[in-house]
ROMAR-118211 format. One line per 5 residues: their letters; for each residue z, y, x of N, C-alpha, C. Coordinates in nm, 3 decimals. Layout:
N
a) Z Y X Z Y X Z Y X  ...
END
This chain:
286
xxxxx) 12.917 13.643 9.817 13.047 13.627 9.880 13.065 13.482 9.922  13.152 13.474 10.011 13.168 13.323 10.068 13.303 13.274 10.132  13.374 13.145 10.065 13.455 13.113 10.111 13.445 12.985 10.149  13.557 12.947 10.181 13.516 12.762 10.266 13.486 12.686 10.177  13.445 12.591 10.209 13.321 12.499 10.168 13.408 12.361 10.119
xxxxx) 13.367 12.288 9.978 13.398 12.235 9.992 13.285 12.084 9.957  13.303 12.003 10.059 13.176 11.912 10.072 13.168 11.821 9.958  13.090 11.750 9.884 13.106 11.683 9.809 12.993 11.612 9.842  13.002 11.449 9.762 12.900 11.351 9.831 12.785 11.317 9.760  12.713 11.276 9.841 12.546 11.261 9.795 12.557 11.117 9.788
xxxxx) 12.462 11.068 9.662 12.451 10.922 9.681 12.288 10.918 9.736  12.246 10.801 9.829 12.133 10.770 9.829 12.016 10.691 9.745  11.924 10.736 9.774 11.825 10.722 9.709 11.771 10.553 9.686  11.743 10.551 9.857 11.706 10.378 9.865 11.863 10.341 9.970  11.853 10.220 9.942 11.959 10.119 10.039 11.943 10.131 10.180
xxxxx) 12.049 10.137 10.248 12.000 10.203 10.387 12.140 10.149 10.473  12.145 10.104 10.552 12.202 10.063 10.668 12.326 10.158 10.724  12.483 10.155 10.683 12.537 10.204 10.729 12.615 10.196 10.887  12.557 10.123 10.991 12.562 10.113 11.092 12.588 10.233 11.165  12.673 10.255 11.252 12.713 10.422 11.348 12.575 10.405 11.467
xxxxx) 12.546 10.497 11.436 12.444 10.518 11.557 12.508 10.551 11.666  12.414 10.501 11.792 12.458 10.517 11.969 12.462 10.682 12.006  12.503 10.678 12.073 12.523 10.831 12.123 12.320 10.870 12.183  12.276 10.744 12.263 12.130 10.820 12.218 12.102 10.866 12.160  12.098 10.786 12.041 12.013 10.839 11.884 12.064 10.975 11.861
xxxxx) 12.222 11.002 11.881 12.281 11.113 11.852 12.204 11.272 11.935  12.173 11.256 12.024 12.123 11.323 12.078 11.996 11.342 12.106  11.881 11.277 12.021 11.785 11.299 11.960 11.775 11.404 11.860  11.651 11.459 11.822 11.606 11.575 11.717 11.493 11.540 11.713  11.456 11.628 11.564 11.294 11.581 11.519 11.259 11.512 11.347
xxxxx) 11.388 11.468 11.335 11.341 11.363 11.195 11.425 11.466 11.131  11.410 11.418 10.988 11.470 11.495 10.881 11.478 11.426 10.756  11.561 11.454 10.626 11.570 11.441 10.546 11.598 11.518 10.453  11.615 11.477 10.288 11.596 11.554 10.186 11.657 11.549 10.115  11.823 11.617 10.014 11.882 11.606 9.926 11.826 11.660 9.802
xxxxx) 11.875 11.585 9.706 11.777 11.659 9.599 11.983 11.725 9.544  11.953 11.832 9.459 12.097 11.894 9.432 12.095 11.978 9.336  12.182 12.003 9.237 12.217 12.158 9.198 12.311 12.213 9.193  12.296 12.329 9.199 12.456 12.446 9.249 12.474 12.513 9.103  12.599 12.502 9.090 12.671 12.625 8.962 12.745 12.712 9.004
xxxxx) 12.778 12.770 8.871 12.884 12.914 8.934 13.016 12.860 8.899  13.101 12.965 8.902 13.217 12.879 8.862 13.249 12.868 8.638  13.164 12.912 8.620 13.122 12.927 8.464 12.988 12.867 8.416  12.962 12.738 8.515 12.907 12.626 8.497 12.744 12.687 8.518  12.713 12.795 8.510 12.583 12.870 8.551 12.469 12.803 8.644
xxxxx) 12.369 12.815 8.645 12.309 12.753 8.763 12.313 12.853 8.855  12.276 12.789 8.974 12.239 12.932 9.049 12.137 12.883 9.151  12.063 12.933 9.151 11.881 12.886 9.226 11.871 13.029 9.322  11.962 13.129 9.340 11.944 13.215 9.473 12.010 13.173 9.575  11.986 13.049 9.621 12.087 12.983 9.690 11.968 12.948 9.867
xxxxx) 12.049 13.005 9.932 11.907 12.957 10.082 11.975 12.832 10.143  11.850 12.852 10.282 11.925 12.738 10.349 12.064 12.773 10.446  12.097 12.898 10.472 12.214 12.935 10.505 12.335 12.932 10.434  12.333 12.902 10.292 12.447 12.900 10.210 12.494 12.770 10.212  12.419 12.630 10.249 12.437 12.502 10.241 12.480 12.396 10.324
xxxxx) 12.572 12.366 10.331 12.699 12.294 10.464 12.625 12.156 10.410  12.586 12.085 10.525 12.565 11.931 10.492 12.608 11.839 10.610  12.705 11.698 10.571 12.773 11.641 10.686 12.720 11.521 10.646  12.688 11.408 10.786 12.649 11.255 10.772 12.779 11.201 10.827  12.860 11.118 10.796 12.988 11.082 10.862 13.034 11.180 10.936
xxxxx) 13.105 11.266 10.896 13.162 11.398 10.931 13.089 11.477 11.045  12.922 11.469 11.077 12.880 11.544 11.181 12.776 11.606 11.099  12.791 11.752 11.126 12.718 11.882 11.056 12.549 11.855 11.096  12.504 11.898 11.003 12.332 11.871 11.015 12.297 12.011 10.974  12.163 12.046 11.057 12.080 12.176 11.027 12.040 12.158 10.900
xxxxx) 12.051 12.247 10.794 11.995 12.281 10.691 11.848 12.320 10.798  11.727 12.291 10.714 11.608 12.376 10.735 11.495 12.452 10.647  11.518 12.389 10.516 11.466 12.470 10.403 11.529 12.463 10.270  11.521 12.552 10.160 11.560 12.485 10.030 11.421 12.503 9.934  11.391 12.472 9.816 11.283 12.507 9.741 11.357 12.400 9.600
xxxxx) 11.276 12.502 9.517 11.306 12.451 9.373 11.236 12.274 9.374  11.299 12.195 9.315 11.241 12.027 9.316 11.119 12.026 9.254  10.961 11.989 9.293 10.863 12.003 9.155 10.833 11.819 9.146  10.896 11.739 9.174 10.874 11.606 9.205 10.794 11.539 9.073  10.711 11.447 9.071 10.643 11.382 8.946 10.705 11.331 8.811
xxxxx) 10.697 11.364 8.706 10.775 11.306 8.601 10.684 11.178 8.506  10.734 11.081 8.432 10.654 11.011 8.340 10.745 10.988 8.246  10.671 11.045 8.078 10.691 11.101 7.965 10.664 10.958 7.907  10.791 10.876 7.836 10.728 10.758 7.757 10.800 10.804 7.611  10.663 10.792 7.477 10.727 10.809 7.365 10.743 10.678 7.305
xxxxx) 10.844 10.683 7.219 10.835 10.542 7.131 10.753 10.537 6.999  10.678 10.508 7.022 10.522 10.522 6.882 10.528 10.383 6.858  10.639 10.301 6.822 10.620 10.164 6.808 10.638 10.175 6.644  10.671 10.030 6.559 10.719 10.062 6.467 10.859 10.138 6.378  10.927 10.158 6.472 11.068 10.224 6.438 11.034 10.343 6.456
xxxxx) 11.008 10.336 6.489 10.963 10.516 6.563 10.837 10.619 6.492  10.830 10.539 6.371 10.709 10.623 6.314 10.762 10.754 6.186  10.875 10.773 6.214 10.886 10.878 6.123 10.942 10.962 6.234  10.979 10.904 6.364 11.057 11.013 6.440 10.904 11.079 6.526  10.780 11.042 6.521 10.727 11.054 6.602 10.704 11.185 6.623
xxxxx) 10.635 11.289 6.483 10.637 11.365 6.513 10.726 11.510 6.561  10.863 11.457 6.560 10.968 11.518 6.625 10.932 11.514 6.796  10.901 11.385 6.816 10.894 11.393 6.955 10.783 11.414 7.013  10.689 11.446 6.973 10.552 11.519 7.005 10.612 11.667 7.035  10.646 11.753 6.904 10.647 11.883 6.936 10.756 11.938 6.997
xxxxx) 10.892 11.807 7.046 11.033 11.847 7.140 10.911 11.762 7.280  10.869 11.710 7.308 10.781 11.714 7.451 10.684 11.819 7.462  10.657 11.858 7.381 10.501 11.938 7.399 10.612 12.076 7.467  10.703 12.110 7.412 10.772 12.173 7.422 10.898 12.207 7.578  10.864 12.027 7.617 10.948 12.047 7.734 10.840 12.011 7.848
xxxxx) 10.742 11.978 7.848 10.572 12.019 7.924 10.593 12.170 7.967  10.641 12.240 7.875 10.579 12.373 7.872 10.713 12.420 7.986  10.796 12.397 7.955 10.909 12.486 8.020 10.971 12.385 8.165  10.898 12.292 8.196 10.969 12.220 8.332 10.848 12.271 8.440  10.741 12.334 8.383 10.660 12.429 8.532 10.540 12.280 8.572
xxxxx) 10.478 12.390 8.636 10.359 12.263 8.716 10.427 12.187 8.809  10.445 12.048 8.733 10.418 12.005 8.879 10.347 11.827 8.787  10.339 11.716 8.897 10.272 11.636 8.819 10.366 11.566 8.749  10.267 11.533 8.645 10.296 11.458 8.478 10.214 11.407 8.428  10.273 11.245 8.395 10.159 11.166 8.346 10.250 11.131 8.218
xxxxx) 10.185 11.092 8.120 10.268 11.085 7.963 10.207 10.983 7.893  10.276 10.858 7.834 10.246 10.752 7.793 10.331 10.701 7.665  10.265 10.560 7.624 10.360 10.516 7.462 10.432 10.434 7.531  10.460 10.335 7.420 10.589 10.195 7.417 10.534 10.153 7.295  10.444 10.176 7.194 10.409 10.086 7.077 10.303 10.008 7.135
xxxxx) 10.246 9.892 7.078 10.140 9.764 7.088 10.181 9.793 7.242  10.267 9.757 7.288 10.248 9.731 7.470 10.233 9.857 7.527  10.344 9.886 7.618 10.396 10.021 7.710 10.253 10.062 7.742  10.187 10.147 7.775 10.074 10.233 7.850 10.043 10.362 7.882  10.021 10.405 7.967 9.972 10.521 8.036 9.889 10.605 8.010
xxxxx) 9.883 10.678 7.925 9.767 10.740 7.875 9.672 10.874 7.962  9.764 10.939 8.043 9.697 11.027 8.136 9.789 11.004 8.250  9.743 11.042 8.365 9.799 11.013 8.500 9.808 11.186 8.553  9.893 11.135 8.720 9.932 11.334 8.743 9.853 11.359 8.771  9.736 11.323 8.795 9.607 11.400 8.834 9.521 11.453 8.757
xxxxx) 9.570 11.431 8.617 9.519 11.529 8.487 9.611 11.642 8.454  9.544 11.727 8.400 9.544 11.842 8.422 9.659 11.890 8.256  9.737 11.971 8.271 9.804 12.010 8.115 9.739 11.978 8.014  9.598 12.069 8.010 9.482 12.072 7.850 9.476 11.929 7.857  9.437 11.855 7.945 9.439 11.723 7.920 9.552 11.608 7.855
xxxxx) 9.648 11.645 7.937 9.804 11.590 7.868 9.869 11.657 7.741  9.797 11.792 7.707 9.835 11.778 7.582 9.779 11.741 7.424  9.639 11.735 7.495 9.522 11.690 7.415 9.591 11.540 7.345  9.611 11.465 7.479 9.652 11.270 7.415 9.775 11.312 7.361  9.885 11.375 7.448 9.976 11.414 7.311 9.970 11.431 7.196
xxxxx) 9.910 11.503 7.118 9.860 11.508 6.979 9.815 11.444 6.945  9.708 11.327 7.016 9.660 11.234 6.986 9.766 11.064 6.939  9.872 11.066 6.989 9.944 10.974 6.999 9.960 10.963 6.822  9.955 10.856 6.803 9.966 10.782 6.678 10.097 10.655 6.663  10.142 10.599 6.549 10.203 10.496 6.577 10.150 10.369 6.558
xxxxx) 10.236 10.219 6.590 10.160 10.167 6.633 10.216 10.077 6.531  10.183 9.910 6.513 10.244 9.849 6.424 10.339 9.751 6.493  10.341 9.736 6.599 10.417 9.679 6.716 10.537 9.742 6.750  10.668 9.671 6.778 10.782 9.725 6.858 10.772 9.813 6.945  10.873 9.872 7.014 10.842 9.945 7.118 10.903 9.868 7.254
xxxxx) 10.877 9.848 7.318 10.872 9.765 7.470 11.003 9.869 7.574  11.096 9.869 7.557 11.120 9.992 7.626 11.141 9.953 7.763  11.211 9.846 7.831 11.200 9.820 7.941 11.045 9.788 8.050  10.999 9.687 7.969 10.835 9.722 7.991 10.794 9.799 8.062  10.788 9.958 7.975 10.756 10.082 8.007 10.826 10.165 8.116
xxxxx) 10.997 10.129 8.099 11.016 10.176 8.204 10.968 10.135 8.357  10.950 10.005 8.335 10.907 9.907 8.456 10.775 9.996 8.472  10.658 10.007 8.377 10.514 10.062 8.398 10.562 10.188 8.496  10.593 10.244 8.431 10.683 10.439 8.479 10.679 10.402 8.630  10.785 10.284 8.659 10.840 10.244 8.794 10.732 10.223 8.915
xxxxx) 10.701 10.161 8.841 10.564 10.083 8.931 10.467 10.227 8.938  10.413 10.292 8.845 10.334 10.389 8.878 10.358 10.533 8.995  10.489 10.555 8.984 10.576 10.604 9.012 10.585 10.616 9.173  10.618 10.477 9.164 10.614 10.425 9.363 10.524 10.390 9.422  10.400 10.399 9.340 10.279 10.395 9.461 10.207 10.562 9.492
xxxxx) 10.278 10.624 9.448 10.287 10.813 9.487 10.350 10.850 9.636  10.443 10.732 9.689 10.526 10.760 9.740 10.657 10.850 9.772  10.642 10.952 9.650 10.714 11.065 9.585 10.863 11.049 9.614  10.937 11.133 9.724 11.119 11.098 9.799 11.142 11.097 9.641  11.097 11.185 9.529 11.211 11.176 9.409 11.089 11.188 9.287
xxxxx) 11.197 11.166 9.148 11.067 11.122 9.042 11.166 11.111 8.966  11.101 11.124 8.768 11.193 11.078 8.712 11.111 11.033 8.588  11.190 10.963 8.517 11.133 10.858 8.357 11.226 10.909 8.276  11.128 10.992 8.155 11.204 11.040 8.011 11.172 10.944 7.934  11.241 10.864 7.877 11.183 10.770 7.773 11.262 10.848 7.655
xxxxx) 11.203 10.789 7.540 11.239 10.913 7.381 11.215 10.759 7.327  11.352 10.738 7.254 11.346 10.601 7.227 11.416 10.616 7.070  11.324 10.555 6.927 11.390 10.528 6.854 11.397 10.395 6.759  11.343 10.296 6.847 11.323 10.184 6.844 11.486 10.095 6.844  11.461 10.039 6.683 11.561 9.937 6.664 11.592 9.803 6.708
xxxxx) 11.507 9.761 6.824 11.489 9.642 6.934 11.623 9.672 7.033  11.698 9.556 7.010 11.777 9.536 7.117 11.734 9.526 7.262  11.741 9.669 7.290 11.713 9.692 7.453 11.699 9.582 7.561  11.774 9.480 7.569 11.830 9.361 7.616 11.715 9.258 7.628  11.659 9.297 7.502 11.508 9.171 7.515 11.374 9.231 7.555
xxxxx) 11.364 9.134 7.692 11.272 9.132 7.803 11.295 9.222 7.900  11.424 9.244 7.916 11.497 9.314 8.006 11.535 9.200 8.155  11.426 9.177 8.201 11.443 9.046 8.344 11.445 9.128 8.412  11.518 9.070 8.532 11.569 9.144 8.676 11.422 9.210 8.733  11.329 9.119 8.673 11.224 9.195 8.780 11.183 9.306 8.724
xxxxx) 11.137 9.370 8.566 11.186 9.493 8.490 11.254 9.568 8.577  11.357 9.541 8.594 11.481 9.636 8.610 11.457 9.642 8.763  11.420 9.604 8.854 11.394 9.635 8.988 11.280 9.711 9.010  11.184 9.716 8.903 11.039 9.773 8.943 11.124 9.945 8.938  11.226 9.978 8.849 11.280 10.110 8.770 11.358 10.112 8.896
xxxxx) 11.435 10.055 9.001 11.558 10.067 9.061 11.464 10.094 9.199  11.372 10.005 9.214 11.269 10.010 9.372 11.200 10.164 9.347  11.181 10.235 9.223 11.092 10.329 9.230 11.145 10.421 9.309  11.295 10.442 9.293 11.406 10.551 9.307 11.367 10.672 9.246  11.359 10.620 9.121 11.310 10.715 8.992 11.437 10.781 8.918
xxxxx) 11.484 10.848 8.913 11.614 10.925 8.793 11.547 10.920 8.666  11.628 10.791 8.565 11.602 10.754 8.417 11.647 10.840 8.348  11.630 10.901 8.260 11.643 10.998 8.147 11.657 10.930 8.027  11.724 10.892 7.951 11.686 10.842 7.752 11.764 10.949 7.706  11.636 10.945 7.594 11.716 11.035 7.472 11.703 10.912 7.330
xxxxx) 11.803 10.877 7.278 11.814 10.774 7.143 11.863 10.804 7.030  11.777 10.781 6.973 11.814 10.865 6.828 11.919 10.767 6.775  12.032 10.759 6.763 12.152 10.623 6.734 12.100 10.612 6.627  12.096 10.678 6.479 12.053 10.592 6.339 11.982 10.486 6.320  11.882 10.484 6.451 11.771 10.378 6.430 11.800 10.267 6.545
xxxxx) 11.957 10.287 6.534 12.013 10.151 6.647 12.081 10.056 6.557  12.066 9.922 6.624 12.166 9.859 6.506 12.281 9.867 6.602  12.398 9.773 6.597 12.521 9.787 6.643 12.482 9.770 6.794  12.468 9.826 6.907 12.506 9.765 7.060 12.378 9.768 7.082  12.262 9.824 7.000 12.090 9.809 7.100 12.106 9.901 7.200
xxxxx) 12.140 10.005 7.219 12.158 10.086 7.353 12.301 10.143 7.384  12.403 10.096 7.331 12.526 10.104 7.355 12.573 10.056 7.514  12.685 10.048 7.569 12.759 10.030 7.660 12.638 9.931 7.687  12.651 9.873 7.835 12.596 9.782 7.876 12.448 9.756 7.894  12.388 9.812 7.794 12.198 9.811 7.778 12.178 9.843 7.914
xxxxx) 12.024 9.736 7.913 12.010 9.828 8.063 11.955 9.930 8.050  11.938 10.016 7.968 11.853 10.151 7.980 11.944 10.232 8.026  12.106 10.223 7.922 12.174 10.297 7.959 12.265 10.290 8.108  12.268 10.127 8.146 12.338 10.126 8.276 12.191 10.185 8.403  12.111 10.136 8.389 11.992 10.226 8.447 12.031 10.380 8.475
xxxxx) 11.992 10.440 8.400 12.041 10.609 8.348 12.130 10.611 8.434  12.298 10.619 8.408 12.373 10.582 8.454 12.374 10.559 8.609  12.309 10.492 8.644 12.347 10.436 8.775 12.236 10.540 8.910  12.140 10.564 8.778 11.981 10.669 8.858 12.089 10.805 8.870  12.187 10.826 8.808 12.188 10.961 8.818 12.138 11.058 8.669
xxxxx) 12.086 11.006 8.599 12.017 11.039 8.484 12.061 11.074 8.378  12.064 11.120 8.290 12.104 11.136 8.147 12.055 11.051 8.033  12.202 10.978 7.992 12.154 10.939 7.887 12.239 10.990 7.754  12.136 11.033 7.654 12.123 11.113 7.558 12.149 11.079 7.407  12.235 11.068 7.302 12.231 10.981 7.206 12.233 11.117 7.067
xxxxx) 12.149 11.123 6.990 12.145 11.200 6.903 12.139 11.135 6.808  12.171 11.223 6.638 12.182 11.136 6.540 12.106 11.206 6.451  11.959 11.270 6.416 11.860 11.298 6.382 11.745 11.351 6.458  11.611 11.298 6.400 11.508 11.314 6.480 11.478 11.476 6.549  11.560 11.564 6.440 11.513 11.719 6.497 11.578 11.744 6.605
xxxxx) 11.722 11.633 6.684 11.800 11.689 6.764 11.683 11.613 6.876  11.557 11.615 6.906 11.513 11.587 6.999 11.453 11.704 7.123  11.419 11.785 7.005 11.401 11.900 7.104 11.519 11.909 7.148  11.645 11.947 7.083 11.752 11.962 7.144 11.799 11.902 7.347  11.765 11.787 7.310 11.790 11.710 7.375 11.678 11.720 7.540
xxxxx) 11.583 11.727 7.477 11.507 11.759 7.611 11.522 11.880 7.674  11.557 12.053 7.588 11.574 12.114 7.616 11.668 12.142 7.705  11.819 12.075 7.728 11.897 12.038 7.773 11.865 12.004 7.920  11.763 11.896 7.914 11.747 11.814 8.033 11.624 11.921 8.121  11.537 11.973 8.031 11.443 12.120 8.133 11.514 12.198 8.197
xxxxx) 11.661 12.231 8.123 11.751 12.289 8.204 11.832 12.260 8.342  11.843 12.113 8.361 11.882 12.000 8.436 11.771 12.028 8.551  11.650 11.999 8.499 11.507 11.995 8.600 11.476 12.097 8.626  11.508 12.199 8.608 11.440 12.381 8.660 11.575 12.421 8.753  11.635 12.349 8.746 11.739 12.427 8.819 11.767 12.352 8.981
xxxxx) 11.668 12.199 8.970 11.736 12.144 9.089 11.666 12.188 9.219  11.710 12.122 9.320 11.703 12.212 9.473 11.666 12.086 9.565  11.511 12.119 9.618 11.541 11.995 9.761 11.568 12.069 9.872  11.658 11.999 9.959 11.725 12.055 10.078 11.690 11.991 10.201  11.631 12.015 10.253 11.590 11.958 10.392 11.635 11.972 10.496
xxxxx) 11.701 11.898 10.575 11.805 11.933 10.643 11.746 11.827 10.772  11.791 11.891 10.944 11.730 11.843 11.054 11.842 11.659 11.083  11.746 11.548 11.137 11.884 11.479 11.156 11.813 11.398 11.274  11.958 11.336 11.374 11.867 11.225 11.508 11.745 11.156 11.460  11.658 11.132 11.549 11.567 11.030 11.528 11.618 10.904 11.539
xxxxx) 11.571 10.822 11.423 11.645 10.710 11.430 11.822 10.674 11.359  11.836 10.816 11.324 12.032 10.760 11.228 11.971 10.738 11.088  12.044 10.710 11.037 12.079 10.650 10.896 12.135 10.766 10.803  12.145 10.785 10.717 12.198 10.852 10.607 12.334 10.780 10.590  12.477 10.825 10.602 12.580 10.739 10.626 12.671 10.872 10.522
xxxxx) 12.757 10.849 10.456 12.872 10.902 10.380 12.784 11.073 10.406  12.702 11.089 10.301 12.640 11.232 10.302 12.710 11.319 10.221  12.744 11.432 10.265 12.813 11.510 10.181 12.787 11.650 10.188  12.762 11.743 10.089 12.684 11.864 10.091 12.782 11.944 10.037  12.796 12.087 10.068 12.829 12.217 10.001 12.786 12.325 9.992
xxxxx) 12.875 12.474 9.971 12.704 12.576 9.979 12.899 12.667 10.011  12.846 12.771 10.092 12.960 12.837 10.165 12.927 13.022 10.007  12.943 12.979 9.916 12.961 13.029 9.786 13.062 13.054 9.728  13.127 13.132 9.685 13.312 13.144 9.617 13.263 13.125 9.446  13.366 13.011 9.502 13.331 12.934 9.304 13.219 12.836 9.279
xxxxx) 13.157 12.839 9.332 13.011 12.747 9.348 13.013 12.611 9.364  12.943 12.522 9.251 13.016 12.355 9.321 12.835 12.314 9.317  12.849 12.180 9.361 12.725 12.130 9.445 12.746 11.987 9.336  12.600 11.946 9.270 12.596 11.831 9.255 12.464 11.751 9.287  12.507 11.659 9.337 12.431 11.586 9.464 12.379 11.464 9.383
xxxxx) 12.253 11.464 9.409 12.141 11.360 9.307 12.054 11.268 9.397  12.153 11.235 9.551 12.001 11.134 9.610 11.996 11.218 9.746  11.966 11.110 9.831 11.922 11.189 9.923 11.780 11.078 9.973  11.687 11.118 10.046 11.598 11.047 10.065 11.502 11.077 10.210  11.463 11.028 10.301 11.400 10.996 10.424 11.277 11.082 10.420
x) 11.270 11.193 10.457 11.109 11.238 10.446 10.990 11.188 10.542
END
């Protein structure tokens, strides 16, 4: 069933030039772009039977062709905290990842630590048996856990994929004030990737304010679009990812026709659905 639409706005992905394009450009065709999104019911439901005919999308109030939809399979990178804080939570977060591997579907995944110095242990071009093999293998370490570091590693690995969308789960239960070695250039490698940050933090193993208000993990998160996650025992980790597989199986890229040459300017999407709301995660240049 279908009633009128109501548009709601997309934020972008990368920084982009809100300049009005010339009536040339306007009358150009050919280029396109990509919202990443998900639709509910009106009882918060997902709903993934959704085409490209159900989906109203406007750039400064001028209607754009929808041209495909498909479930999102975009690259993810899995960082555990195997540092020293993190060695009793570890094996919680082995078998709540092994666990959310299984249920977010093929697509690529590379999965890495944060103890003795952030690292990469398999890349997306290895295969599951492979990523779950070093999973089990992950040990702890006698070193802190690095968490910005890693997110930076994530970042950087991330954007030489060229991938429109991507995201960083970090599983953090490291009692290091987030804050240290948190430099702008860190935090730009995570912001240039146009990666959606994910944390899940186990609070017990925080002291007062390590990932509270302000951290950059959490203003990161926050600002990506991302979830950030605060639990108060190691078993609520499955919890917690399970949550977020639900988040990731349900989202939608939308490809929609636009001039050659405009800009992505005040984007705003809906789906011509009764009861159905739209939440808009990015839009990005294909």
């Amino acid at each position: 069933m279908r009633n009128s639409v109501i548009l709601l706005p997309l934020v972008l992905v990368a920084t982009v030039s809100t300049v009005a394009q010339s009536g040339a450009a306007e009358s150009q065709t050919g280029a396109s772009r990509v919202a990443l999104a998900t639709v509910s019911d009106p009882r918060n439901r997902p709903l993934l039977d959704v085409s490209a005919d159900d989906f109203v999308i406007e750039e400064a109030g001028a209607a754009r062709e929808v041209l495909s939809v498909r479930p999102a399979d975009y690259p993810i990178v899995i960082l555990l905290d195997n540092g020293t804080d993190g060695r009793a939570d570890l094996p919680f977060m082995r078998t709540a990842v092994a666990h959310f591997i299984d249920r977010i579907g093929q697509r690529p995944l590379a999965l890495g630590t944060l103890g003795n110095g952030p690292k990469l242990l398999t890349t997306f071009e290895d295969d599951r048996s492979t990523v779950m093999a070093r999973l089990n293998e992950v040990a702890p370490e006698e070193t802190a856990a690095r968490l910005m570091q890693g997110a930076a590693l994530a970042g950087q690995t991330i954007r030489s994929t060229g991938s429109l969308f991507s995201a960083i789960v970090i599983l953090s239960a490291t009692a290091a004030d987030a804050r240290q070695g948190a430099t702008d250039d860190l935090m730009a490698a995570v912001i240039d990737s146009g990666a959606i940050l994910h944390v899940v933090a186990n609070r017990p193993a925080q002291p007062a304010g390590a990932l509270g208000p302000g951290s950059p993990l959490r203003t990161l998160a926050e600002e990506r679009h991302g979830e950030f996650t605060t639990i108060y025992t190691a078993a609520s980790y499955q919890a917690a990812l399970d949550r977020l597989a639900d988040r990731l199986t349900t989202e939608l890229l939308i490809e929609y026709l636009v001039p050659v040459g405009s800009k992505p300017n005040d984007v705003k999407v809906g789906v011509r659905l009764i009861g159905a709301r739209v939440r808009g995660l990015g839009v990005a240049p294909k």
